[in-house]
N, C-alpha and C positions, 0 to 999 in steps of 0.2 A: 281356369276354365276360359274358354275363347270364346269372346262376345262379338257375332259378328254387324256389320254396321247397321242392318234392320234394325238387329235385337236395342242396339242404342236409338235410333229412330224413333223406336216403339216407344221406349223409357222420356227421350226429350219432349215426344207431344206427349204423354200422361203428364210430365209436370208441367207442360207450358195450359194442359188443359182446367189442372188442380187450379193453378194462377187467375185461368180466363176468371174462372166460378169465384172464386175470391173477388180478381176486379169488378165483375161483373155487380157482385152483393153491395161494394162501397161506392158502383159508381151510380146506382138506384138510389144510395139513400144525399147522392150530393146534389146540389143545383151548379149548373156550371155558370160563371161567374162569364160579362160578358167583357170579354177584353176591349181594352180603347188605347187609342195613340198608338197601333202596331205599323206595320211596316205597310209599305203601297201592295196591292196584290202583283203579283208578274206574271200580269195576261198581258195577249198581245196587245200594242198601240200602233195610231198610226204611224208615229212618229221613228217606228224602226220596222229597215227594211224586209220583206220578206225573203225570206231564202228559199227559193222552189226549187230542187233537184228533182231529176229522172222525169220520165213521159206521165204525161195525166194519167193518174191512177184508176184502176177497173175495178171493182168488187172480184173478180176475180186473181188479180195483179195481188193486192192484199188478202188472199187464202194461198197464197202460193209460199210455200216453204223458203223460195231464194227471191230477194228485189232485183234489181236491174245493174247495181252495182256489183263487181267485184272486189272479192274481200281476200285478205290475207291473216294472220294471228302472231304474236310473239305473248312466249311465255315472260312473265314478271316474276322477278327474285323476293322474295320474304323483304320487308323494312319500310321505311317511307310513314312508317303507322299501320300499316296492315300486311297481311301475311301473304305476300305474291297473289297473283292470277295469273290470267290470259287476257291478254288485248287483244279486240277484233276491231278493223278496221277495211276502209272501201281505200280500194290501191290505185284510183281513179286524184289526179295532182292536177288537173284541169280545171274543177270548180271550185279553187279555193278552200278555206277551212269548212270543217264539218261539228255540228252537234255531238255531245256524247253524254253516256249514260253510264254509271257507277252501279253494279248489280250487286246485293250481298247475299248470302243464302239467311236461311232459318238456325235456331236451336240444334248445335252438335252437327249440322248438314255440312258437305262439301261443296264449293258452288260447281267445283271441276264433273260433278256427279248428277248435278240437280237443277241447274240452271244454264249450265253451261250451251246447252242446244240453242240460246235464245241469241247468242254473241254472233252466229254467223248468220244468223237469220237476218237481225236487227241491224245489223253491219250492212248489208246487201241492199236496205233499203236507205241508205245513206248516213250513220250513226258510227261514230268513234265506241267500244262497247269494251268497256272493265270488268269483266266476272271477278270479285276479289275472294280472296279467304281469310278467315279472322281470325287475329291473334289468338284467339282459345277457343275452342269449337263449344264452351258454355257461354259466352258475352252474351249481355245482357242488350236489351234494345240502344242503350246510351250509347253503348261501347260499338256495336254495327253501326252505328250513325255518326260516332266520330272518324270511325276506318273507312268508311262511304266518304266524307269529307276529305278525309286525308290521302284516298286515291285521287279523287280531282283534281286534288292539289299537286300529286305527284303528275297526272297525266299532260295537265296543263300548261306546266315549268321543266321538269326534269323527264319526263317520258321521253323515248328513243323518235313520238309517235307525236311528239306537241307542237308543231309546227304544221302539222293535220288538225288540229283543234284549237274550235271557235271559244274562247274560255269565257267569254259571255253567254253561252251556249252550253250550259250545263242540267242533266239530271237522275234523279236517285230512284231507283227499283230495290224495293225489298220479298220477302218471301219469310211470313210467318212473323220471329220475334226481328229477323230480317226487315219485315213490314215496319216495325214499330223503330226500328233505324233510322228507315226512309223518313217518317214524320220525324225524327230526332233531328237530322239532316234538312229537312226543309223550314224545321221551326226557327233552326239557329243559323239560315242562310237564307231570308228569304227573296237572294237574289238568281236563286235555282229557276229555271223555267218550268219544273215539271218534278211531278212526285208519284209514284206507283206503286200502291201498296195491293200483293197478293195474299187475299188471308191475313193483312194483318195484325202482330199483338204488340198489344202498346202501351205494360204496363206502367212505366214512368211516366205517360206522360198524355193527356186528351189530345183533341185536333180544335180546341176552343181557338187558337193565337195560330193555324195553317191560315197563310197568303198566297203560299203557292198554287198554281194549279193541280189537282190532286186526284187522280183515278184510283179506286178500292174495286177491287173486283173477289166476291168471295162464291163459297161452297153453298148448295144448297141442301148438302149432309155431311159439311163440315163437323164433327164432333169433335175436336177441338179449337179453333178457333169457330165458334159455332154462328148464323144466322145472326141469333139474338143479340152475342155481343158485338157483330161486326156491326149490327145497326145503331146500335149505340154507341158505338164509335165514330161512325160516322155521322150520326145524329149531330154532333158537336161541331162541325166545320162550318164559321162560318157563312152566312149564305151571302153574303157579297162575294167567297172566293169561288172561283171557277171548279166545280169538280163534278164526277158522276161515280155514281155508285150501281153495279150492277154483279147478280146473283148468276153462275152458272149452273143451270140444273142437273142435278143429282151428281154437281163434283164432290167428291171428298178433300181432305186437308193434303193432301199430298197430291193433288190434280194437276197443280200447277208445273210441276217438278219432270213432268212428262211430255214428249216434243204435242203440241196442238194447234191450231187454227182458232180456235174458238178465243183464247184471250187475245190473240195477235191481231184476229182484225179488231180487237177495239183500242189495243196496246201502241200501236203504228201510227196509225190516225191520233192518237192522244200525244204521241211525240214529234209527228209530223206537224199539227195546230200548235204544238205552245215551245215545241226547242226551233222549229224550220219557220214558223209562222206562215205556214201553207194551207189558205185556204179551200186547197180543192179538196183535202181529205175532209171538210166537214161535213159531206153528204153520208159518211159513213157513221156518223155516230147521231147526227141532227134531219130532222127533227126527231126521229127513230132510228134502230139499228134496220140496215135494208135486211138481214138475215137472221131477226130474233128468234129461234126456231129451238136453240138450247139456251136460253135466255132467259130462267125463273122469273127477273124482277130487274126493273132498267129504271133509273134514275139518274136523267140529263137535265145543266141547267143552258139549255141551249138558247141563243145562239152562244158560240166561241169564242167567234173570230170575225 
């Protein structure tokens, strides 16, 4: 019988949701433990330069589907530690190296299907951008977070594309158990600039020992990664590191997977502050979002930058 890739979609969140409600129940009954002696957090300092690309940004600049740069893509072969993608890059050899971002998808997802709209986008507005895909479309959060690592590594040294990248200038986007990568990836690197978790699950592992800068953006009728654990999740990061947490109204778990403006203008601004150290995008997120309008619940620890 031919199971087509909904019908698997449908089967990965029922179990990634069975999971949530498990974690969810043991992580009520733990006190979380407060970590000491971790690593320095990597927010911006003075002491390193800012990288400002393209014309002052507009609220409207940022709702626009393409940046100011142009972009090009080459597909990526299977190996290196993770199973190929696509690399999206600005074809712009004037300003030097550029920031970049490691994207993985969720449980069973393809990123070529599911994230992939985000690489020309985020490319355009000046970002070296890896959709990868993973060695087994069941890997667990660990396993997305060492193949997120291990593209960087590839992009960095061995990419067709690394001589475009700032390799001080590194960070991780995940999507769902994707999500729970990203924290994998920033806990065990925290010389990452930047961490973005959409939705996500993160059963191995809290966000108690996160230094990086760390954006969560979830559903506000998520029913599988739901409200309640994504608050709990985030509840634990903590508050000396840089991060915000916000709720988009009435998305569901699969919101993210769909081309939109509603996470980009907060997503752009959060890469453009802690990978570019550009502070003119922090009017966009501090002291409020200018456009809170599908925005359930917004939680910044502002200032940034």
């Amino acid at each position: 019988m031919r199971v087509d890739a909904t019908q698997q979609r449908a089967r990965g969140a029922r179990r990634i949701k069975g999971a949530v409600t498990a974690l969810v129940a043991v992580l009520a009954a733990v006190t979380v433990a407060t970590v000491t002696g971790g690593p320095a957090s990597a927010e911006p300092s003075a002491s390193v330069k800012a990288t400002q690309r393209g014309p002052d940004p507009t609220l409207a600049m940022i709702e626009a589907s393409r940046g100011p740069f142009a972009t090009a893509q080459q597909n990526v072969s299977p190996g290196n530690g993770f199973n190929g993608g696509v690399v999206y890059y600005p074809t712009d050899t004037s300003l030097g190296t550029w920031g970049a971002l490691a994207i993985v998808p969720g449980y069973t997802a393809k990123c070529a299907k599911e994230e992939a709209w985000m690489g020309p986008w985020l490319s355009s507005f000046g970002f070296v951008v890896i959709c990868i895909e993973t060695n087994s479309p069941n890997d667990w959060d660990t396993a997305r977070g060492q193949q997120l690592l291990a593209a960087l590594d590839w992009l960095t040294t061995r990419s067709p594309v690394k001589n475009r990248v700032d390799p001080n200038r590194l960070s991780v986007l995940g999507h769902s158990m994707g999500g729970g990568g990203m924290v994998y990836a920033t806990e065990h690197r925290p010389t990452l600039k930047a961490g973005i978790g959409l939705a996500p699950f993160s059963p191995s592992q809290n966000m108690s020992s996160e230094r990086v800068p760390t954006l969560v953006l979830g559903g506000q009728k998520d029913p599988t990664v739901t409200p309640s654990y994504l608050k709990g999740l985030y509840a634990g990061v903590p508050a000396s590191t840089k991060s915000l947490f916000a709720e988009i109204s009435g998305a569901d778990h699969l919101y993210y997977t769909h081309p939109n403006n509603v996470q980009m203008k907060i997503i752009i601004p959060w890469l453009k502050i802690f990978v570019d150290q550009d502070s003119r995008y922090q009017q966009f997120l501090c002291p409020k979002l200018p456009d809170p309008t599908k925005i359930s619940m917004y939680q910044a620890k502002c200032p940034y930058i």
